[in-house]
Biopython code that builds the backbone (N, CA, C, O; Angstrom):
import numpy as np
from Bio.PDB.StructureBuilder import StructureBuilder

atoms = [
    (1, "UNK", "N", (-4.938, -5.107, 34.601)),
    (1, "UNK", "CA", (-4.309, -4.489, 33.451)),
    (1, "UNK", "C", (-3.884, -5.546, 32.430)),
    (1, "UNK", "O", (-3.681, -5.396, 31.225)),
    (2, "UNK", "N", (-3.803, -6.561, 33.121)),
    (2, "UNK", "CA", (-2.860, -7.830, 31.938)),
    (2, "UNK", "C", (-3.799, -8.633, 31.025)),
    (2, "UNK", "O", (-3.616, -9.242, 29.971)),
    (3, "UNK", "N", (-5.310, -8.326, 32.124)),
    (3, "UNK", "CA", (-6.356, -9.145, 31.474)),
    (3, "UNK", "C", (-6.927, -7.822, 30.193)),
    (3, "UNK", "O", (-7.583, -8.426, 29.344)),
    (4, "UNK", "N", (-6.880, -6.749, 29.953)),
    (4, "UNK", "CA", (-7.586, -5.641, 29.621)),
    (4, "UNK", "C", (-6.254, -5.651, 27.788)),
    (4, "UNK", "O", (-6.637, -5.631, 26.618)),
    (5, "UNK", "N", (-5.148, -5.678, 28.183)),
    (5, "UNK", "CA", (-4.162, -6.082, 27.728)),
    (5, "UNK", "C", (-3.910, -7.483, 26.412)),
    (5, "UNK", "O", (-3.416, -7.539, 25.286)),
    (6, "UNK", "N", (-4.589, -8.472, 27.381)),
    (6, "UNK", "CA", (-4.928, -10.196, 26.587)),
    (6, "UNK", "C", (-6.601, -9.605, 25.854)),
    (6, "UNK", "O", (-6.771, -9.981, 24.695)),
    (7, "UNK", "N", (-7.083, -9.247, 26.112)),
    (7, "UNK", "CA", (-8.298, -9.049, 25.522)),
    (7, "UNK", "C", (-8.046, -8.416, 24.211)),
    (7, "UNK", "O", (-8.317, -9.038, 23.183)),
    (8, "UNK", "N", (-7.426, -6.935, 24.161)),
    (8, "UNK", "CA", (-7.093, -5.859, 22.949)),
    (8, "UNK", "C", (-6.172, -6.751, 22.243)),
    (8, "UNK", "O", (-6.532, -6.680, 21.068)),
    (9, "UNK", "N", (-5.082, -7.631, 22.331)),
    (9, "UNK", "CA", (-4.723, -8.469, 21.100)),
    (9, "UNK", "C", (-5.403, -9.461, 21.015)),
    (9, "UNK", "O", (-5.001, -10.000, 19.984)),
    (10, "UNK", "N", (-6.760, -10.506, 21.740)),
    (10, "UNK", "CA", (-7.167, -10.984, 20.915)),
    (10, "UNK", "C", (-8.319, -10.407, 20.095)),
    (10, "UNK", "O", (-9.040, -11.107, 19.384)),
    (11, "UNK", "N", (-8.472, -8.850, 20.264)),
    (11, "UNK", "CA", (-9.721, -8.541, 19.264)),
    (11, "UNK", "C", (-8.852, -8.474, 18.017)),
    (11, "UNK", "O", (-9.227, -9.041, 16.991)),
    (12, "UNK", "N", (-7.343, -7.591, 18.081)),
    (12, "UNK", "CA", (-6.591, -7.801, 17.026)),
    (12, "UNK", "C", (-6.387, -9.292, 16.072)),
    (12, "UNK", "O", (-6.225, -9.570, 14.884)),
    (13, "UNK", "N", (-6.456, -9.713, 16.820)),
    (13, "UNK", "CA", (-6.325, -11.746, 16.099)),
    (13, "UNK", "C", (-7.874, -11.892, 15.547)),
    (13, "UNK", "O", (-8.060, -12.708, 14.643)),
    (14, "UNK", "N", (-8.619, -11.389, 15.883)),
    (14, "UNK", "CA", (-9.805, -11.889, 15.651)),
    (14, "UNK", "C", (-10.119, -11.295, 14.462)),
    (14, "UNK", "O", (-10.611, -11.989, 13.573)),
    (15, "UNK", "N", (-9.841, -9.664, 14.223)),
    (15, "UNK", "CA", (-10.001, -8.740, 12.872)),
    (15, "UNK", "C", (-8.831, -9.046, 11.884)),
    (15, "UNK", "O", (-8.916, -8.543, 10.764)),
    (16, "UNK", "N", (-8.062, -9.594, 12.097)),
    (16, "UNK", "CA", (-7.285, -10.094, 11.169)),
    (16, "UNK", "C", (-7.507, -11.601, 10.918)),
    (16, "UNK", "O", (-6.991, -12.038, 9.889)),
    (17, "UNK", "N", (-8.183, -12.448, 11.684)),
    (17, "UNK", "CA", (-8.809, -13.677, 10.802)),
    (17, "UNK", "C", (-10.100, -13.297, 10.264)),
    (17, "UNK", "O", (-10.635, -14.107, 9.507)),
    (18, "UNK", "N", (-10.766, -12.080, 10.551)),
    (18, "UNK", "CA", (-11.800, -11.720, 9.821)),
    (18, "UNK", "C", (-11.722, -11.804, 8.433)),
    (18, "UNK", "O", (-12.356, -12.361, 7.537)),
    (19, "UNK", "N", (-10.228, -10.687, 8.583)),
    (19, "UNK", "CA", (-10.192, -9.848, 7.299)),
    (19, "UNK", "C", (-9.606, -10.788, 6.030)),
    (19, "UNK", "O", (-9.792, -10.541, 4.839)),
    (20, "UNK", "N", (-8.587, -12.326, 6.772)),
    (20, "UNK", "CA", (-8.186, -13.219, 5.773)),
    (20, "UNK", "C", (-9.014, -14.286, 5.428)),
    (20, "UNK", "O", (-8.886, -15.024, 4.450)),
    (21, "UNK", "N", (-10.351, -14.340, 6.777)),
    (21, "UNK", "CA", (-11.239, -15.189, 6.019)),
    (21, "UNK", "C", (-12.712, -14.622, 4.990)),
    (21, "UNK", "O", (-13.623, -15.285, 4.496)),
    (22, "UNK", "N", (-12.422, -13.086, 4.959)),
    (22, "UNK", "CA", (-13.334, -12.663, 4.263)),
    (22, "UNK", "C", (-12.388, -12.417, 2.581)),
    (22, "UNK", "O", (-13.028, -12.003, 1.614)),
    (23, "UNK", "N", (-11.077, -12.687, 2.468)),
    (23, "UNK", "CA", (-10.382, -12.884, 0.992)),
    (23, "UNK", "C", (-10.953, -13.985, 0.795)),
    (23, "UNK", "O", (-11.685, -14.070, -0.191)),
    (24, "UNK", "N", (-10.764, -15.237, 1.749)),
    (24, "UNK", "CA", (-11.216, -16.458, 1.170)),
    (24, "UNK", "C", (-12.377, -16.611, 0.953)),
    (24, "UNK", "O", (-12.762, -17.640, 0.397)),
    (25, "UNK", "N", (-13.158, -15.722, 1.297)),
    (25, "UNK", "CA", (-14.531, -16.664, 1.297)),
    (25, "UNK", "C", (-14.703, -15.827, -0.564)),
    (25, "UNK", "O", (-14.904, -16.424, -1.622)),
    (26, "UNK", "N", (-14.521, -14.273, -0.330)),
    (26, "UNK", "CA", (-14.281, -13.847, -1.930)),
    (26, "UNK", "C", (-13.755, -14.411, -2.940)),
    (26, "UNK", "O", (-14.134, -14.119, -4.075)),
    (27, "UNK", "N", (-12.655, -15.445, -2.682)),
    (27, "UNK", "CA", (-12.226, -16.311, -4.062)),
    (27, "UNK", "C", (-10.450, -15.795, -3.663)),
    (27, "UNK", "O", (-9.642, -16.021, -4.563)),
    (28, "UNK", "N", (-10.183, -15.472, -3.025)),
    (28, "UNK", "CA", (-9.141, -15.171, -2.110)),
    (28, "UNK", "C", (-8.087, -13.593, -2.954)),
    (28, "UNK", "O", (-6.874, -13.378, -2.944)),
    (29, "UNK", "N", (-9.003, -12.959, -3.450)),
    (29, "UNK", "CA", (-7.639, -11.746, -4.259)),
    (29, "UNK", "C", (-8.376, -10.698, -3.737)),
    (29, "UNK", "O", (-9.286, -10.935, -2.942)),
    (30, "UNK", "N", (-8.084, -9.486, -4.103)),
    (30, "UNK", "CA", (-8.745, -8.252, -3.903)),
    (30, "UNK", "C", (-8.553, -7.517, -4.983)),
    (30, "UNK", "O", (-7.821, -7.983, -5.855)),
    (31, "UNK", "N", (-9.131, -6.278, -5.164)),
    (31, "UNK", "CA", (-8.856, -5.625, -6.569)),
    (31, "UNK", "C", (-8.985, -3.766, -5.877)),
    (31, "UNK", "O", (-9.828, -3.472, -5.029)),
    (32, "UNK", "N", (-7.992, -2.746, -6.451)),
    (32, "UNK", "CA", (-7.937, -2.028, -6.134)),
    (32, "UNK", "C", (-7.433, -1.148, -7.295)),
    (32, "UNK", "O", (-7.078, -1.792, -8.282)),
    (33, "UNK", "N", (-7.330, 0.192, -7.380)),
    (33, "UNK", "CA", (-6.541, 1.063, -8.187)),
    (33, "UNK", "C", (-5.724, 1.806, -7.639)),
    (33, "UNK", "O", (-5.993, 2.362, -6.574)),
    (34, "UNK", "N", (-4.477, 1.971, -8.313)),
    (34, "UNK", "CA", (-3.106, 2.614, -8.388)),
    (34, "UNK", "C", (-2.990, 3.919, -9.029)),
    (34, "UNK", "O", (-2.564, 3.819, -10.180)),
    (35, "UNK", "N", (-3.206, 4.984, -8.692)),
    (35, "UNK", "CA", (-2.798, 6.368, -9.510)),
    (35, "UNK", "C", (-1.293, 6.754, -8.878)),
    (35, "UNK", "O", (-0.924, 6.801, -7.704)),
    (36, "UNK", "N", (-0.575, 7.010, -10.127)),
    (36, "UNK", "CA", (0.469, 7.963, -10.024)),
    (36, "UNK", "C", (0.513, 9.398, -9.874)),
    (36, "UNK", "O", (0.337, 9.921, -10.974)),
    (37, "UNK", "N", (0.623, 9.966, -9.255)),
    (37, "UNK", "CA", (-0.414, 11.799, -9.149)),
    (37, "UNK", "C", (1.293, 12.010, -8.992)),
    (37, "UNK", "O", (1.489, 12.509, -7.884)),
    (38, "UNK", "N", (2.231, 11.858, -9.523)),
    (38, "UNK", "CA", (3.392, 12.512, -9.000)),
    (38, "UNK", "C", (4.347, 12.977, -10.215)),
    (38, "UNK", "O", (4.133, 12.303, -11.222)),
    (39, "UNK", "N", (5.338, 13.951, -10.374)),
    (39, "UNK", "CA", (6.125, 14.064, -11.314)),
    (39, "UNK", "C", (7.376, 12.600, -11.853)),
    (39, "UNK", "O", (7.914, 12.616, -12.960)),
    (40, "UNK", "N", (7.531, 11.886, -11.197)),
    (40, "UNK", "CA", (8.135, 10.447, -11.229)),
    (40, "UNK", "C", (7.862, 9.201, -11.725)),
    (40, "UNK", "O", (6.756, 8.660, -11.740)),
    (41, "UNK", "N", (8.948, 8.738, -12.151)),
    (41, "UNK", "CA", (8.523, 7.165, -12.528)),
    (41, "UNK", "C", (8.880, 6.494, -11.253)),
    (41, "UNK", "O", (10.009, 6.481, -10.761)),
    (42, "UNK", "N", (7.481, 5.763, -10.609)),
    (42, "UNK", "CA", (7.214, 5.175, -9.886)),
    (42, "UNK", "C", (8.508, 3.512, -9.949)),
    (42, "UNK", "O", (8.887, 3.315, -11.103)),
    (43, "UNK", "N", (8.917, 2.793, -9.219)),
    (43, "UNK", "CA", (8.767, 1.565, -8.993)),
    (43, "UNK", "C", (8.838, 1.119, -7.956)),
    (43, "UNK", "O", (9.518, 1.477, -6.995)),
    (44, "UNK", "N", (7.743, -0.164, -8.134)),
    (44, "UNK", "CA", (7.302, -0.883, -6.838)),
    (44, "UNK", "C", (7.561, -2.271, -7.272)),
    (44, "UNK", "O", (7.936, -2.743, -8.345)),
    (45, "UNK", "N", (7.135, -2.988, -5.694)),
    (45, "UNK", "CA", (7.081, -4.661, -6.007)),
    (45, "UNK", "C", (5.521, -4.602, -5.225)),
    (45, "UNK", "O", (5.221, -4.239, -4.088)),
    (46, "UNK", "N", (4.683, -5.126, -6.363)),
    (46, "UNK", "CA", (3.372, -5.873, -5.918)),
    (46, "UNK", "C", (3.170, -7.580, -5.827)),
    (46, "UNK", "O", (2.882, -8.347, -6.745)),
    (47, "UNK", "N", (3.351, -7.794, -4.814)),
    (47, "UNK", "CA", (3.382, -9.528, -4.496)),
    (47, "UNK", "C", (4.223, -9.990, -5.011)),
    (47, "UNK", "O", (4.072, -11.140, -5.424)),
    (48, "UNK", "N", (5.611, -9.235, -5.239)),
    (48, "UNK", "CA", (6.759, -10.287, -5.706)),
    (48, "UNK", "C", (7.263, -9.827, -6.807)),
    (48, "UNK", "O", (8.413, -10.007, -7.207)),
    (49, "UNK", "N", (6.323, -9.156, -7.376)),
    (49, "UNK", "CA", (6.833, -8.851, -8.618)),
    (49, "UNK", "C", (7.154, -7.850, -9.065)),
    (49, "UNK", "O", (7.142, -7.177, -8.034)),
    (50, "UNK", "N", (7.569, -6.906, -10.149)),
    (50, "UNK", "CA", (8.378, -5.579, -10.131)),
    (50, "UNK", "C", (7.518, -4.847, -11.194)),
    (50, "UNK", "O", (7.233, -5.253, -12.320)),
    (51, "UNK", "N", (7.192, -3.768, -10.643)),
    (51, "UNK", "CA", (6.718, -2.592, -12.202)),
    (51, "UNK", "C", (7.067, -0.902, -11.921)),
    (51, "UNK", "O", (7.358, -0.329, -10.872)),
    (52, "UNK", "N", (6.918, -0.422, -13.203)),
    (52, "UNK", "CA", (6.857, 0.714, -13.092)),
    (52, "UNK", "C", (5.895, 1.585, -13.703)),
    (52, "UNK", "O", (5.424, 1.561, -14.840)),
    (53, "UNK", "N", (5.711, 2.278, -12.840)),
    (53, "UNK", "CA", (4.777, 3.079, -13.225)),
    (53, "UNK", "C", (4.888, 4.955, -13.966)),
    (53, "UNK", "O", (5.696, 5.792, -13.566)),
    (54, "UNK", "N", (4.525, 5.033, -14.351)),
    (54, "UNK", "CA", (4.794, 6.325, -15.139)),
    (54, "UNK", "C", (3.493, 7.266, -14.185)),
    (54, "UNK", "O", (2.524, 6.811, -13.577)),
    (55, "UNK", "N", (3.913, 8.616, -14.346)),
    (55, "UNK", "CA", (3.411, 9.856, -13.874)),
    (55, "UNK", "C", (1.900, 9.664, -15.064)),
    (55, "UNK", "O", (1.764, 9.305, -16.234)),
    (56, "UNK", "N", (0.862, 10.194, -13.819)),
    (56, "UNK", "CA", (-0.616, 10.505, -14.804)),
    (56, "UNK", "C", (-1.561, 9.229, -14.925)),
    (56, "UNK", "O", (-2.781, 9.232, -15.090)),
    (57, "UNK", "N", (-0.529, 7.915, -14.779)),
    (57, "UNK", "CA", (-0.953, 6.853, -14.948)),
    (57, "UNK", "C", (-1.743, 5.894, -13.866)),
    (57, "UNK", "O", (-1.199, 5.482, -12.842)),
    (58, "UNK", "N", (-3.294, 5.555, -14.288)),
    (58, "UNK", "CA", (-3.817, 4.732, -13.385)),
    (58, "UNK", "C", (-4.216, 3.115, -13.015)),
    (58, "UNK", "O", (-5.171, 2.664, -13.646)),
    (59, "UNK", "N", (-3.806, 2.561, -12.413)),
    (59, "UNK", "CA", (-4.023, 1.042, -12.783)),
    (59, "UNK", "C", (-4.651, 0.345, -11.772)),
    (59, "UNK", "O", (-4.535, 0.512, -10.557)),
    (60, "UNK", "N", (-5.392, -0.528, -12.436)),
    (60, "UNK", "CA", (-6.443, -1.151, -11.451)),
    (60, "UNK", "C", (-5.629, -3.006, -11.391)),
    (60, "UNK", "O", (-4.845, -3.577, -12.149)),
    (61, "UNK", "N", (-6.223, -3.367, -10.286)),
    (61, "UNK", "CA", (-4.894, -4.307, -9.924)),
    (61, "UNK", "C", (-5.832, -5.516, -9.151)),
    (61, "UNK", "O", (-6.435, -5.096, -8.164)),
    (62, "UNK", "N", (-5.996, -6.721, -9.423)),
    (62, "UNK", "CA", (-6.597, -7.667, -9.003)),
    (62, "UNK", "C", (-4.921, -8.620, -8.546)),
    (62, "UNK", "O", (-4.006, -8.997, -9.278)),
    (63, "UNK", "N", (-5.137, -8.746, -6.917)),
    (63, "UNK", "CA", (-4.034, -8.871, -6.527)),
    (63, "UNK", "C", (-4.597, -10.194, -6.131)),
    (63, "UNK", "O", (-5.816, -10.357, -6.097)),
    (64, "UNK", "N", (-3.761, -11.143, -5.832)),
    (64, "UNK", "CA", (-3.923, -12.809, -5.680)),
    (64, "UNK", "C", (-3.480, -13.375, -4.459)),
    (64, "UNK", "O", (-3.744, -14.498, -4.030)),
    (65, "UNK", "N", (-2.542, -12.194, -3.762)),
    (65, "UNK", "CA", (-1.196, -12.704, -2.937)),
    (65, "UNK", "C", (-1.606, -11.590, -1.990)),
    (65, "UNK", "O", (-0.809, -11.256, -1.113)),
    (66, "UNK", "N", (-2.750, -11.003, -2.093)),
    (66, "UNK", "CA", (-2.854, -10.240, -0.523)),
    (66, "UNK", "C", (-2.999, -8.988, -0.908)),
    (66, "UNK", "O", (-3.868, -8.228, -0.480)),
    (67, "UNK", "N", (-2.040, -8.681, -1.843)),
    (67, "UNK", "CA", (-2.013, -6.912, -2.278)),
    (67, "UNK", "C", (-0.536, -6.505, -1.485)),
    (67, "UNK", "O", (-0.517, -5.286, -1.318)),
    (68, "UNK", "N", (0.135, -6.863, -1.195)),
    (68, "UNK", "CA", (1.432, -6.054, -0.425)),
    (68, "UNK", "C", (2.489, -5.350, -1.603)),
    (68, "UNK", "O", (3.206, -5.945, -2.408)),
    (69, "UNK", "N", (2.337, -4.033, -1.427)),
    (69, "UNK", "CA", (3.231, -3.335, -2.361)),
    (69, "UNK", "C", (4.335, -2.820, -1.298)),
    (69, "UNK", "O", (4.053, -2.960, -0.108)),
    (70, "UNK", "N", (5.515, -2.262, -1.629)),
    (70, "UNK", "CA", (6.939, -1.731, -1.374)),
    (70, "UNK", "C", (7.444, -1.417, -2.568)),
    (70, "UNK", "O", (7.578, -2.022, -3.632)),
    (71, "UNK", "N", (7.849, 0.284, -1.946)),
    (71, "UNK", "CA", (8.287, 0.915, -3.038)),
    (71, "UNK", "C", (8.966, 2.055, -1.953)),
    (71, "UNK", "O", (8.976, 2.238, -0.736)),
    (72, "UNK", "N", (9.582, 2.766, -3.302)),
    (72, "UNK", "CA", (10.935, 4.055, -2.855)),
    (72, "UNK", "C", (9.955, 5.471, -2.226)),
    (72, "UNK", "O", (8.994, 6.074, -2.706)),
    (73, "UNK", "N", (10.521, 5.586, -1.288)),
    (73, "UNK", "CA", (9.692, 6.888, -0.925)),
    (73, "UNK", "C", (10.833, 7.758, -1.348)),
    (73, "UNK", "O", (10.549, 8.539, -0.441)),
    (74, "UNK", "N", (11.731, 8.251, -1.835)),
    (74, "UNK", "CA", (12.586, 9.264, -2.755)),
    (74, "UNK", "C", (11.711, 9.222, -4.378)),
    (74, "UNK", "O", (11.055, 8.276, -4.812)),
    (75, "UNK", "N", (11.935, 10.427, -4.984)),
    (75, "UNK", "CA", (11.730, 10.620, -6.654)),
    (75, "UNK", "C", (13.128, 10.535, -6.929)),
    (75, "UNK", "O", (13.164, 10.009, -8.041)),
    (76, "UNK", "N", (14.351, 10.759, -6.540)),
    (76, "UNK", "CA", (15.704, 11.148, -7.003)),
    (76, "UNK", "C", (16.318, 9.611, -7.138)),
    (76, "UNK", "O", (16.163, 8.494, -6.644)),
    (77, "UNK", "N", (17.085, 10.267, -8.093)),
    (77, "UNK", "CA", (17.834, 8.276, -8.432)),
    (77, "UNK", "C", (18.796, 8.251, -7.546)),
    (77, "UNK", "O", (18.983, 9.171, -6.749)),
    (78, "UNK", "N", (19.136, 7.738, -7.574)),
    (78, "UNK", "CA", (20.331, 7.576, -5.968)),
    (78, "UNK", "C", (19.974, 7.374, -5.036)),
    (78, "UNK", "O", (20.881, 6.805, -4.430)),
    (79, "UNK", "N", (19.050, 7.488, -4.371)),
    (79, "UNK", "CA", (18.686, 7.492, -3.289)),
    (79, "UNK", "C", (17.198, 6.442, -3.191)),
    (79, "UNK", "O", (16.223, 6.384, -3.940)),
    (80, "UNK", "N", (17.538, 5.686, -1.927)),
    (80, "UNK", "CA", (16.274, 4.750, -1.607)),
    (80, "UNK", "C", (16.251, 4.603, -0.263)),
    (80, "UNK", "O", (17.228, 4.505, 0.479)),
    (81, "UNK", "N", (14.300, 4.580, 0.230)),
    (81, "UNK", "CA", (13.783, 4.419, 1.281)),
    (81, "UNK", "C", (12.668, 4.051, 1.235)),
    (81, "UNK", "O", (11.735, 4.851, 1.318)),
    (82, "UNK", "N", (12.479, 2.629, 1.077)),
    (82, "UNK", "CA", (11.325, 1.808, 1.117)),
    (82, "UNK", "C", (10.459, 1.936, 1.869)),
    (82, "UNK", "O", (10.852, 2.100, 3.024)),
    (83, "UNK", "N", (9.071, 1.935, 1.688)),
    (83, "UNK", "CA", (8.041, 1.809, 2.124)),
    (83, "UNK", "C", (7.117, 0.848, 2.246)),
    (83, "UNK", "O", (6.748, 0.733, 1.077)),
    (84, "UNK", "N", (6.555, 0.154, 2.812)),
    (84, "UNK", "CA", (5.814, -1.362, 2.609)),
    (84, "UNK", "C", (4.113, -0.867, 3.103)),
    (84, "UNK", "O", (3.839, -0.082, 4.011)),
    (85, "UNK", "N", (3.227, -1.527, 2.283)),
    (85, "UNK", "CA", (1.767, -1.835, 2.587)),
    (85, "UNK", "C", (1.069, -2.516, 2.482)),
    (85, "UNK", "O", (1.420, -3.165, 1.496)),
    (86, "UNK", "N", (-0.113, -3.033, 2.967)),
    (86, "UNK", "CA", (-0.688, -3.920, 2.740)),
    (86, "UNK", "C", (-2.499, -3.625, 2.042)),
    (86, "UNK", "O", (-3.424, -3.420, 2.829)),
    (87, "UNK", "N", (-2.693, -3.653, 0.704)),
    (87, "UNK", "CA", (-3.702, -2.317, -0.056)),
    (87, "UNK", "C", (-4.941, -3.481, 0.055)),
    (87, "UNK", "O", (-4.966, -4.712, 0.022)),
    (88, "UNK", "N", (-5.903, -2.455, 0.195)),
    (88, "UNK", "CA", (-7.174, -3.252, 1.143)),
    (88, "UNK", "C", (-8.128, -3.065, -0.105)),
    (88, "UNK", "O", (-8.094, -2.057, -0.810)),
    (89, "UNK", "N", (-9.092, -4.271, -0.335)),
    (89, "UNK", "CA", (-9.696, -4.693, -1.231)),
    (89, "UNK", "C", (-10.757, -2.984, -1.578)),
    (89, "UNK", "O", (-11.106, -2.102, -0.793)),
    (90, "UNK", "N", (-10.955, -3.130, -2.947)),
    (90, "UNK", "CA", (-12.038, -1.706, -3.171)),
    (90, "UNK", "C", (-11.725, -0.520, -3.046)),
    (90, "UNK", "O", (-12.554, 0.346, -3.329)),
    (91, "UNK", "N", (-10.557, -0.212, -2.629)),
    (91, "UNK", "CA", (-9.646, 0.672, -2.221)),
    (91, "UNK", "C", (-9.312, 1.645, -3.308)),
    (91, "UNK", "O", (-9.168, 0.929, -4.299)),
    (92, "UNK", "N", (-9.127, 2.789, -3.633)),
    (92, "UNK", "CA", (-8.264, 3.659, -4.265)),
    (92, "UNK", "C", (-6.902, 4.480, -3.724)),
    (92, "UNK", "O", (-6.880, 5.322, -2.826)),
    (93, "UNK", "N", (-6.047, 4.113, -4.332)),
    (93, "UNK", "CA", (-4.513, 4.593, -3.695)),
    (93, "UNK", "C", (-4.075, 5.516, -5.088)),
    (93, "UNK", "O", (-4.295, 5.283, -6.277)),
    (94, "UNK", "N", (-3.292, 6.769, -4.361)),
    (94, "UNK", "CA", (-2.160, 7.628, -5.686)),
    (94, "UNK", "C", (-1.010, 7.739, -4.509)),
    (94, "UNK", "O", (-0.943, 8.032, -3.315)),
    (95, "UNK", "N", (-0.304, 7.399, -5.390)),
    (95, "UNK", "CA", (0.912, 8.251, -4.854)),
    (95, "UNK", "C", (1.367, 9.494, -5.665)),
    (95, "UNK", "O", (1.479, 9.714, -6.871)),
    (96, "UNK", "N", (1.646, 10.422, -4.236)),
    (96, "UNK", "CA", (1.532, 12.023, -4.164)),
    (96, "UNK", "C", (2.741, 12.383, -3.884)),
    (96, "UNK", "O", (3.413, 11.426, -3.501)),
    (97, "UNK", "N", (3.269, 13.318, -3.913)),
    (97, "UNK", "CA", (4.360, 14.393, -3.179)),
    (97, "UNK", "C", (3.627, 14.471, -1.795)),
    (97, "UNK", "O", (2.522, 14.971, -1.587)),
    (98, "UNK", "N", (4.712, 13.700, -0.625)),
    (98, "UNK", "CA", (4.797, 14.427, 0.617)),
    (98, "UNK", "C", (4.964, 15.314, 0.944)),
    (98, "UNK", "O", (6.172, 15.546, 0.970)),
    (99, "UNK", "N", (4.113, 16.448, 1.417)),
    (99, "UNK", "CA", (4.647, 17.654, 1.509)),
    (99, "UNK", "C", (4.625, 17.998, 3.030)),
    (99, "UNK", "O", (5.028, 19.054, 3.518)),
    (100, "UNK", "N", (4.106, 16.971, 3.683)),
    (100, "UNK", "CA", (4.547, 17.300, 5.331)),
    (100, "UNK", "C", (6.003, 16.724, 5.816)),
    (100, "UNK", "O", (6.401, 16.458, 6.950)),
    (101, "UNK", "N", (6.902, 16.591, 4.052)),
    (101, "UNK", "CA", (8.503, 16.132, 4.974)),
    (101, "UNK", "C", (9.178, 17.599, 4.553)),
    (101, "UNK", "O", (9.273, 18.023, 3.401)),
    (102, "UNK", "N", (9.574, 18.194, 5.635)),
    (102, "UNK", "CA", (10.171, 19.028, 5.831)),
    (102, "UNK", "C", (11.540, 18.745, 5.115)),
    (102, "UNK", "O", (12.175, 17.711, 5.322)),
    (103, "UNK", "N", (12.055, 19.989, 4.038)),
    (103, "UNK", "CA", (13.631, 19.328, 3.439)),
    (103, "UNK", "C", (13.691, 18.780, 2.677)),
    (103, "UNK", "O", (14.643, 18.818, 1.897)),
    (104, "UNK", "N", (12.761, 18.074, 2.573)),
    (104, "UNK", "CA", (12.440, 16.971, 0.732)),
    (104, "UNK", "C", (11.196, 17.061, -0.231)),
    (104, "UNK", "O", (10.075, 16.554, -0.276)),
    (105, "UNK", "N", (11.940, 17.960, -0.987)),
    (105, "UNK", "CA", (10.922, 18.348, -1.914)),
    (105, "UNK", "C", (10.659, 16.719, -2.909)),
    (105, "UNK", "O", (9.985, 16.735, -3.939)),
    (106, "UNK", "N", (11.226, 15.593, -2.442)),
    (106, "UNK", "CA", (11.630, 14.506, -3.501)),
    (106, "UNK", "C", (10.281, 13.017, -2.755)),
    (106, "UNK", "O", (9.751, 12.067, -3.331)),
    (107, "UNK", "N", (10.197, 13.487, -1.373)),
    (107, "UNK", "CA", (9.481, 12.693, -0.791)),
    (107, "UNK", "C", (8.106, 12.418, -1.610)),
    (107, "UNK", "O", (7.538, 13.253, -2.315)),
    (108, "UNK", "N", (7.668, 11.035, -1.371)),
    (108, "UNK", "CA", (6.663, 10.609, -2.177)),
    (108, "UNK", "C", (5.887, 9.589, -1.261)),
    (108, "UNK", "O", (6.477, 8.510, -1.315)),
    (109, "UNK", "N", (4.999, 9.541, -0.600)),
    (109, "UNK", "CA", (3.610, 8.556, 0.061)),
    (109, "UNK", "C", (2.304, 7.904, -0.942)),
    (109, "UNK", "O", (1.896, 8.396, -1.995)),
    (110, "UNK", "N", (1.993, 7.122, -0.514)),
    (110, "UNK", "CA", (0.973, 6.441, -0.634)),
    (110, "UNK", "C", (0.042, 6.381, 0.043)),
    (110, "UNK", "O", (-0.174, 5.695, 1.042)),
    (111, "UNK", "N", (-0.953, 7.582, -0.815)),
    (111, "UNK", "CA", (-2.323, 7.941, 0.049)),
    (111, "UNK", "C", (-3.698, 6.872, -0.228)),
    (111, "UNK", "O", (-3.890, 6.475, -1.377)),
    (112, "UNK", "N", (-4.466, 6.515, 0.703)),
    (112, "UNK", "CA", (-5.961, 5.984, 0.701)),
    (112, "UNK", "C", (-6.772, 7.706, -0.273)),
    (112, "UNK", "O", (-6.946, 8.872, 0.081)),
    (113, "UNK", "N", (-6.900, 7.331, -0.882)),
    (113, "UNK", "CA", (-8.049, 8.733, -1.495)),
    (113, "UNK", "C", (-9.745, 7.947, -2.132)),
    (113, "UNK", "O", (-10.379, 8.449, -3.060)),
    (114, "UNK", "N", (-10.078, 6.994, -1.565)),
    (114, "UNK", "CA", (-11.337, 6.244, -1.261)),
    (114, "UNK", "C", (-11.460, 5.361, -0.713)),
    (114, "UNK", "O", (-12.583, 4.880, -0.562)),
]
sb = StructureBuilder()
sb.init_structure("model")
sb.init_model(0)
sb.init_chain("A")
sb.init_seg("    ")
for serial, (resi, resn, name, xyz) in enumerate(atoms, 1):
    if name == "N":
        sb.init_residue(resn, " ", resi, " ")
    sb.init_atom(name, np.array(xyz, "f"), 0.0, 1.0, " ", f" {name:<3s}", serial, name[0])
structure = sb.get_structure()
């Protein structure tokens, strides 16, 4: 079991030096798009840095630093519950209304939609 165990994290080690030596060998960034599909002004931090995004709005994003976004999963001001990801090269992302959170009509995710 321990050997079956050491094996499944090093395939994990192995797809994750895949996946950071296939940024580098690309020139090391990735590029992806951002849709807002939600009634809210979005804000996030993409690699450090801070934006906001407006409802309707789509943005395409050549990221340098990996792509790691964190942002509020609430729409309501007052209230915060961060979310963190790591957005994979070629990718299309919106953030949507959660509607599988029971009780919060305010909940907001970050879907893969290509």
């Amino acid at each position: 079991m321990l050997n079956n165990e050491t094996i499944l994290k090093n395939f994990a080690l192995v797809e994750e030096l895949d996946e950071q030596a296939s940024e580098t060998i690309s020139g090391g960034y990735e590029v992806f798009t951002l849709k807002n599909n939600t009634r809210y002004n979005i804000t996030y931090i993409l690699d450090g840095k801070k934006f906001l995004h407006k409802p309707n709005e789509s943005w395409i994003w050549t990221a340098y630093k990996g792509g790691k976004i964190t942002f509020d999963t609430d729409g309501r001001a007052g209230y915060k519950e961060s979310k963190t990801y790591n957005l994979s090269d070629g990718r299309k992302y919106e953030f949507q209304d959660n509607l599988s959170t029971p009780g919060n009509p305010y909940d907001i995710e970050l879907y893969k939609v290509a």
